[in-house]
C-alpha positions as CSV (number, residue, x, y, z in Angstrom):
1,X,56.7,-54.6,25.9
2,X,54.0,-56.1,23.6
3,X,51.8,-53.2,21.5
4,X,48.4,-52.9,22.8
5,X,46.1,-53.9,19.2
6,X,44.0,-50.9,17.7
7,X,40.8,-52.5,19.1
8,X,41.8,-53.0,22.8
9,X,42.4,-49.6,22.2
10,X,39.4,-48.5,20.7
11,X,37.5,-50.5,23.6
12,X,39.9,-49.1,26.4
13,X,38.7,-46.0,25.1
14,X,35.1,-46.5,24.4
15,X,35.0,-47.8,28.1
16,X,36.6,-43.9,29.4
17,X,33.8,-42.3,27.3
18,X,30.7,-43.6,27.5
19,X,30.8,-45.5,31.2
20,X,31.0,-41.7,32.4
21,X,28.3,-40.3,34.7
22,X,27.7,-37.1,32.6
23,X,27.4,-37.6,28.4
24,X,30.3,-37.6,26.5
25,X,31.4,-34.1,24.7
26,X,31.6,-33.4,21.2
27,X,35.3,-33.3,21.8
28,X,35.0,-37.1,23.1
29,X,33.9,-38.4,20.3
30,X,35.9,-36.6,17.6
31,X,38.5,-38.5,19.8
32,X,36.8,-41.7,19.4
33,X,35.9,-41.3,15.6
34,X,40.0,-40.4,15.1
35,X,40.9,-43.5,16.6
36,X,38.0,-45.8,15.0
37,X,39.7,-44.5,11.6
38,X,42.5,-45.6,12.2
39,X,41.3,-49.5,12.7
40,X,41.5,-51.7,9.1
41,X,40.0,-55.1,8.7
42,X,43.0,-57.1,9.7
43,X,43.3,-55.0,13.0
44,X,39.7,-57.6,14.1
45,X,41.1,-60.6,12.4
46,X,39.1,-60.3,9.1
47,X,39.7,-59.4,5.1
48,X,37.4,-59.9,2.2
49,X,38.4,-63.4,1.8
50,X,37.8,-64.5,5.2
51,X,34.2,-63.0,5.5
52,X,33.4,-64.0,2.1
53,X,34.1,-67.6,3.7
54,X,31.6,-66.8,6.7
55,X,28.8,-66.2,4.2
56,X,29.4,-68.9,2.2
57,X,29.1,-71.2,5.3
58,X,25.4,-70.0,5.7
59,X,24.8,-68.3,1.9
60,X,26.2,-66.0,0.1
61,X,22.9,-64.0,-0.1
62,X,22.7,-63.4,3.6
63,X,25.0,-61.4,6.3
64,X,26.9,-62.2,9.0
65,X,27.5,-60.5,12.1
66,X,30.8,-60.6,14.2
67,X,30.1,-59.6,17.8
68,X,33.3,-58.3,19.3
69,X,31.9,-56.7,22.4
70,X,28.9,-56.0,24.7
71,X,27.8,-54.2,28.0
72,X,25.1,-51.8,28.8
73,X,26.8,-49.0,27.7
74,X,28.2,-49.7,24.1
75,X,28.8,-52.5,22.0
76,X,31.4,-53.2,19.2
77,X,30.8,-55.5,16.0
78,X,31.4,-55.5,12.7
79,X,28.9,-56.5,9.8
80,X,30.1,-58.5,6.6
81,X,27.9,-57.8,3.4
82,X,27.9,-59.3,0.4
83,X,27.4,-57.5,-2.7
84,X,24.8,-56.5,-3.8
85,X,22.2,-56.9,-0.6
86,X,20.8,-53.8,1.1
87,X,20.5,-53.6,5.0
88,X,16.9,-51.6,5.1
89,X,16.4,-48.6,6.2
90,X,15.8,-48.6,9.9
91,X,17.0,-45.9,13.1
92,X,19.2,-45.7,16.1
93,X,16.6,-44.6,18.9
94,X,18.8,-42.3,21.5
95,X,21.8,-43.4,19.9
96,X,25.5,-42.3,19.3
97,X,26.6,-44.6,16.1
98,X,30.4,-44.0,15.0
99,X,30.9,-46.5,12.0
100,X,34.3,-47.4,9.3
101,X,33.7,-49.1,6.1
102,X,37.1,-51.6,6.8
103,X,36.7,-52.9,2.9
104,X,34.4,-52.4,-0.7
105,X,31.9,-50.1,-0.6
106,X,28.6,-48.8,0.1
107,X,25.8,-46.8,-1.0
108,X,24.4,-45.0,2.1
109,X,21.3,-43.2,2.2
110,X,20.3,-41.3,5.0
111,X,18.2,-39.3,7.0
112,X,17.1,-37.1,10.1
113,X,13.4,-36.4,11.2
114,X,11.9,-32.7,10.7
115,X,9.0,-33.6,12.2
116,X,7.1,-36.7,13.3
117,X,3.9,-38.1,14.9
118,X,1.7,-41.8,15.0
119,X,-0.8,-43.5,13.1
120,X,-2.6,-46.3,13.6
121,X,-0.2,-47.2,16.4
122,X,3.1,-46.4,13.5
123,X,5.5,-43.8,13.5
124,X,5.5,-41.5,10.9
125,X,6.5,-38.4,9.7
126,X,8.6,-36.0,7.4
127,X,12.8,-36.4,7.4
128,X,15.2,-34.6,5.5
129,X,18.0,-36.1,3.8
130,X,21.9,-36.1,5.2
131,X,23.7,-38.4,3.6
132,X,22.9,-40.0,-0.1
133,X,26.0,-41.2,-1.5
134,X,29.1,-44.0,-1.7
135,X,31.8,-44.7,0.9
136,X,34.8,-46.6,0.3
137,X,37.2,-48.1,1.7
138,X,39.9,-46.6,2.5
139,X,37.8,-43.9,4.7
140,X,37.5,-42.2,7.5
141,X,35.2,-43.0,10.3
142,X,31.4,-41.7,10.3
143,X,29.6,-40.0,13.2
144,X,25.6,-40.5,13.7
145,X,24.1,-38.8,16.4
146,X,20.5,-39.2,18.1
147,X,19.0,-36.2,16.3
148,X,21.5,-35.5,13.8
149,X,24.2,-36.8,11.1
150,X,21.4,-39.6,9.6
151,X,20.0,-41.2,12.8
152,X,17.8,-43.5,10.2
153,X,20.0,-44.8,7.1
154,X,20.1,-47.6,4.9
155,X,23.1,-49.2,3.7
156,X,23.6,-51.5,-0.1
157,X,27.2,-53.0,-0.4
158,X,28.2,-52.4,-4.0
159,X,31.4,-54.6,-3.4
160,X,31.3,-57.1,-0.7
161,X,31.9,-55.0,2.5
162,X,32.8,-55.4,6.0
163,X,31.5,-52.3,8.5
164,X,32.6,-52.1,12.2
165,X,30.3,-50.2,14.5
166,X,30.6,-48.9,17.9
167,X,26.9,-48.2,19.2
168,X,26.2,-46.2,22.4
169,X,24.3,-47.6,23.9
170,X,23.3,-50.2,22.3
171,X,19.5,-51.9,21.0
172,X,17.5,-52.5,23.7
173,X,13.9,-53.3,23.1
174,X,13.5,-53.5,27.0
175,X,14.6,-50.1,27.9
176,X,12.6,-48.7,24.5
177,X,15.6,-48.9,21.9
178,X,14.3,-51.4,19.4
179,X,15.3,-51.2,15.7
180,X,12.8,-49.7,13.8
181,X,12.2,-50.3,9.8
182,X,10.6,-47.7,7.8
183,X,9.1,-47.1,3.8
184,X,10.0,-44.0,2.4
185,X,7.2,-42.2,0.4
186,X,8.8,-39.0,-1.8
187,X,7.5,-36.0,-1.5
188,X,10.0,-32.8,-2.2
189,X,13.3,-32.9,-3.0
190,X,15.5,-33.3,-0.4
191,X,12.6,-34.9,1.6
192,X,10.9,-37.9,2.0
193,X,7.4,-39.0,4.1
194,X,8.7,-42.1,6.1
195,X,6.4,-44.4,7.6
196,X,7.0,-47.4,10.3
197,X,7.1,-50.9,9.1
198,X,7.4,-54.6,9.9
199,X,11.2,-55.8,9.6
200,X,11.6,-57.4,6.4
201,X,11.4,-60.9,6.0
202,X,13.8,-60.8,3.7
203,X,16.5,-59.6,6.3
204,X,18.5,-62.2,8.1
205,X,21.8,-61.7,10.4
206,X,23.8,-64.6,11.1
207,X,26.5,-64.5,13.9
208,X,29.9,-65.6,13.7
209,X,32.8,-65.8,15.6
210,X,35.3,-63.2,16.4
211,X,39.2,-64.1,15.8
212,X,40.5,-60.9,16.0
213,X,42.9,-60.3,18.9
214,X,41.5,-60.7,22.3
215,X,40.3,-58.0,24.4
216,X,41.4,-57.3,27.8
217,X,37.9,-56.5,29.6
218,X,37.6,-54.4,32.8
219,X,35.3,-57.5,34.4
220,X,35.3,-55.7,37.8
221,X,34.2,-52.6,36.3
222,X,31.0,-54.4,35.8
């Protein structure tokens, strides 16, 4: 009998966990961060050469973005960087993120709100830092939760870098889970005044292709 890949399993399971009525335990998704560290970049059909190819198709200063998966309740892709560019520091509204550096590495620098209000229509408001430091591949997964664990990060590849992340559920500016940017204004150590901003023009995604091997999706489920 052929082996089921690492990310039909990681969807198989993803599909148990978070297309349940109630939310899913702690214990779920130690489960789900065990399995999503055992996934490498060749388990979705990618290594450093191949996305390095991607983002010379549309320039090397900009990233691409392999979707792999979609529904309302969690989506699966993986994000090809190239070194040296910074994805800004933005948030996960309501969010469960569980993400694996696959190859190179990352500075990440992240943080949790203490306390927050408006002004002028923004969002602003004083967070304390959780994560400031580099990952690198070979890792473990990573665990972001709504409230905890660095809901709002920012990410600069110091190698070229490939990250896969499972979001649940994912951006939805229609059911009030847009992306949010935000400037960081330092106040004492360990925490810094952050204030709502415009995306940056500077940022731009492009979408590629997913070659890795084909999922077996649960159409009737949906």
């Amino acid at each position: 009998m052929e082996r089921m890949s690492k990310i039909q399993l990681l969807y198989d399971a993803c599909n148990v966990i978070f297309s349940k009525e109630e939310d899913p335990t702690f214990q779920d998704i130690q489960w789900l961060r065990n399995l999503l560290s055992t996934v490498e970049a060749n388990d979705v059909g990618i290594d450093e050469c191949s996305c390095q190819r991607l983002m010379d198709k549309v320039g090397v200063s900009h990233m691409t973005y392999i979707h792999i998966f979609e529904c309302e309740e969690f989506s699966i892709g993986v994000f090809c960087i190239p070194a040296g560019m910074k994805f800004p520091l933005h948030d996960h509204p309501g969010m469960t993120v569980l993400t694996k550096v696959l190859y190179g590495s990352v500075h990440v620098k992240a943080y949790d709100w203490v306390e927050r209000g408006t002004s002028n229509g923004k969002t602003v408001g004083l967070a304390g830092a959780a994560v400031d430091g580099i990952v690198q591949a070979p890792c473990e997964a990573s665990v972001l939760f709504p409230t905890s664990g660095g809901n709002i990060h920012s990410l600069t590849a110091l190698t070229p870098a490939a990250i896969l992340d499972v979001l649940s559920p994912p951006y939805s500016a229609e059911l009030g889970r847009p992306s949010t940017y935000y400037s960081e204004i330092p106040f004492l150590p360990g925490y810094t005044i952050l204030e709502e901003r415009e995306q940056p023009d500077d940022l731009v995604v492009y979408g590629a292709p997913y070659v890795g091997p084909q999922l077996s999706i649960e159409d009737d489920f949906y």
